[in-house]
C-alpha positions as CSV (number, residue, x, y, z in Angstrom):
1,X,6.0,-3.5,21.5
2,X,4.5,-2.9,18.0
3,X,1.5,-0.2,17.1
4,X,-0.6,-0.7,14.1
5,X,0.0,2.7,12.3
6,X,-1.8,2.1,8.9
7,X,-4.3,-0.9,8.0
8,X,-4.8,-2.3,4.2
9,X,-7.8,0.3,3.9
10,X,-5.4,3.7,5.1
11,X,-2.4,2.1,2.8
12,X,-4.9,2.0,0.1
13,X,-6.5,5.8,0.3
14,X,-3.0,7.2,1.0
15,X,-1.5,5.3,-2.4
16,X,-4.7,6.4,-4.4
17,X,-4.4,10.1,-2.8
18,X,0.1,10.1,-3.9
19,X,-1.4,9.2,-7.5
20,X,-3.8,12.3,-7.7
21,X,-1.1,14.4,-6.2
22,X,1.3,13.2,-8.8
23,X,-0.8,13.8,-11.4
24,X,-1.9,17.4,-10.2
25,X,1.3,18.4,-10.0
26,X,2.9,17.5,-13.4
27,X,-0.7,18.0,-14.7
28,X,-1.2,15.3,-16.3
29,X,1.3,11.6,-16.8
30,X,2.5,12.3,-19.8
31,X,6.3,12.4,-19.9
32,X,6.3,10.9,-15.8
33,X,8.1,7.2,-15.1
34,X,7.8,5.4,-12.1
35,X,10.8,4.4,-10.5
36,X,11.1,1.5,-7.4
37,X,14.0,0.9,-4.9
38,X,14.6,-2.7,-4.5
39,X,12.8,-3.9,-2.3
40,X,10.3,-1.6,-0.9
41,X,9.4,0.6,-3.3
42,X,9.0,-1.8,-6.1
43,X,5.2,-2.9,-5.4
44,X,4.5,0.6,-4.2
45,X,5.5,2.1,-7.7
46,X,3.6,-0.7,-9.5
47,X,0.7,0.3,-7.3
48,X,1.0,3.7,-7.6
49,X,1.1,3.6,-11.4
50,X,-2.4,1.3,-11.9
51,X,-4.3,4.1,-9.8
52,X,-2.3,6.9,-12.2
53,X,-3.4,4.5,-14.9
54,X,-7.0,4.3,-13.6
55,X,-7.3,7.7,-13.0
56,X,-5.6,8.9,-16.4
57,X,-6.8,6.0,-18.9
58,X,-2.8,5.5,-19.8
59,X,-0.1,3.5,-19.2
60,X,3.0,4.1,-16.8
61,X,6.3,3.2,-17.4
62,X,7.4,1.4,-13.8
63,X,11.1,0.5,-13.0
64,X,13.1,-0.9,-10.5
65,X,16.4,0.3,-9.2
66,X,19.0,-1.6,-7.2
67,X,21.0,0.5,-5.5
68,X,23.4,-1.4,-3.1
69,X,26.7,-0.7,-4.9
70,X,25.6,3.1,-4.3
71,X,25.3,2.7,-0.8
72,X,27.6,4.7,1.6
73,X,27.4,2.2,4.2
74,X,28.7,-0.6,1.9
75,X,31.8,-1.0,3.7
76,X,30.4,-1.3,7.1
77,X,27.8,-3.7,6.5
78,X,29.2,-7.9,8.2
79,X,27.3,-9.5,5.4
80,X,27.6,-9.2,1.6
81,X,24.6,-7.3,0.4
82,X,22.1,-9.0,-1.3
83,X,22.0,-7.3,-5.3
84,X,18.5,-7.4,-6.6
85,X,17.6,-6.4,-10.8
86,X,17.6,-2.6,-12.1
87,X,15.7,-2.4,-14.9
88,X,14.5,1.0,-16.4
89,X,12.0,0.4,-19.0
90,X,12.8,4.1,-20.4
91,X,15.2,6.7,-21.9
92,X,15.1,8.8,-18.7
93,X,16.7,11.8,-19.9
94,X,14.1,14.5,-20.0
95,X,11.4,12.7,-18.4
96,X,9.9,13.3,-14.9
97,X,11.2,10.1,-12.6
98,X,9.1,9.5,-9.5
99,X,11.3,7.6,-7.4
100,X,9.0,5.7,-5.2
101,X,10.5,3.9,-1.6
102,X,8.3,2.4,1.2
103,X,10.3,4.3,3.9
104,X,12.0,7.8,4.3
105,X,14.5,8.1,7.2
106,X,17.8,9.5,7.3
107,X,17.8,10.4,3.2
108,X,21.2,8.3,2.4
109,X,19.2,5.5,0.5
110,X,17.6,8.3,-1.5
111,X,20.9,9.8,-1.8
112,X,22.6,6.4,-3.5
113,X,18.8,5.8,-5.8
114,X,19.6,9.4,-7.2
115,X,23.3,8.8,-7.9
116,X,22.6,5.4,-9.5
117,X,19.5,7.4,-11.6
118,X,22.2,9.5,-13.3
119,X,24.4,6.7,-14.6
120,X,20.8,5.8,-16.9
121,X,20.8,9.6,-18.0
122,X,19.8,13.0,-17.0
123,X,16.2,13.2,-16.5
124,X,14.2,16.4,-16.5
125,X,13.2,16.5,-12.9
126,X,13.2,14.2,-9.9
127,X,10.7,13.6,-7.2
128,X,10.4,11.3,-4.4
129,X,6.8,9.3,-3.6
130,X,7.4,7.8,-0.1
131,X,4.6,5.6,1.8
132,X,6.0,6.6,5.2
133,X,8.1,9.9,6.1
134,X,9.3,8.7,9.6
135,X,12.2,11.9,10.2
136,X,15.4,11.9,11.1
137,X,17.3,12.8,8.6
138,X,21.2,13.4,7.9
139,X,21.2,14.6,4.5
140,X,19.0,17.5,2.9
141,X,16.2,15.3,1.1
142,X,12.3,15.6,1.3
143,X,9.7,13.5,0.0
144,X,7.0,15.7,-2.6
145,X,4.6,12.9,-1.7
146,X,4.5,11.2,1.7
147,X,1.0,8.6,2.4
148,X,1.6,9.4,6.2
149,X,4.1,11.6,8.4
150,X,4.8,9.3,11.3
151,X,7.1,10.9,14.0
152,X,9.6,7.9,15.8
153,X,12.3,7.5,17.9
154,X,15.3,7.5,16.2
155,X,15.5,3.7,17.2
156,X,12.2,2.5,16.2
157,X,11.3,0.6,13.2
158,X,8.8,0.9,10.5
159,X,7.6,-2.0,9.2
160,X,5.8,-1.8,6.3
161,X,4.1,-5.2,4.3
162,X,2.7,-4.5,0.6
163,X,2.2,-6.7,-1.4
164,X,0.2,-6.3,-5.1
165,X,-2.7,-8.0,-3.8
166,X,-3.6,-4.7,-1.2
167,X,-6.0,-7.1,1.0
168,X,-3.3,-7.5,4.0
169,X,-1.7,-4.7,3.6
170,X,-0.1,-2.9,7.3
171,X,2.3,-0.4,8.5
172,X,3.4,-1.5,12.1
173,X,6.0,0.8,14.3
174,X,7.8,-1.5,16.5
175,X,9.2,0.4,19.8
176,X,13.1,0.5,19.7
177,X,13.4,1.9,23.4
């Protein structure tokens, strides 16, 4: 059984309301890239920079970040993970890295995206935009910047479909039982 948690309309005010936040606390863009975990957080970060660069009048830096060989799961996963393109468009040392994913569960996938940040340098500070903070975690991480809070059973499942056109945009939970 699946429950409509967030329509295109809520994706869109909580995305809009992450950039102000952003912005507020870093006062100002200046010095602040955008970083996206394959897959998820890719179009979130692109979306989340043109409202920064609407609100702001300036350009973001956005990047993407694959972060499968970081994974501590690596070993126990039956199929051979599918590697997807890092590319950081900036020298991150120094900078303020928002590292943006769709989902926030147990904390080990923001885990691996922090240890693969530090092979590109040693930014300044780094904070974590999520769309959906669902719980549950194992490790000690938080998000700065959640669109929603959304308390699940440990075996549900958050589906969330973004795309960079925001018309059929949805957050579903789909009951794990």
């Amino acid at each position: 059984m699946s429950k409509l948690i967030l329509d295109s309309s809520d994706v869109n005010r909580a995305i809009r309301r992450m950039a102000h936040e952003i912005i507020e606390k870093n006062k100002g863009s200046a010095n602040i890239c955008l970083v996206g975990i394959q897959k998820g957080g890719v179009i979130l970060a692109k979306r989340l920079a043109a409202q920064i660069e609407i609100i702001e009048d300036t350009a973001i830096e956005v990047g993407t970040l694959d972060i499968t060989f970081y994974r501590d799961d690596l070993n126990t996963k039956e199929n051979q993970p599918v590697v997807n393109k890092t590319d950081i468009p900036c020298i991150i040392s120094n900078k303020t890295l928002v590292l943006v994913d769709d989902v926030l569960f147990t904390g080990r996938s923001i885990r691996a995206a922090m240890d693969a940040l530090i092979d590109y340098g040693r930014p300044a500070y780094i904070q974590l935009a999520v769309l959906i903070d669902r719980g549950h975690r194992e490790l000690p991480i938080r998000a700065d910047y959640a669109g929603k809070n959304i308390p699940t059973a440990f075996n549900d499942l958050i589906e969330v479909s973004i795309s960079e056109e925001p018309d059929n945009d949805r957050v579903v939970i789909i009951n794990g039982q």
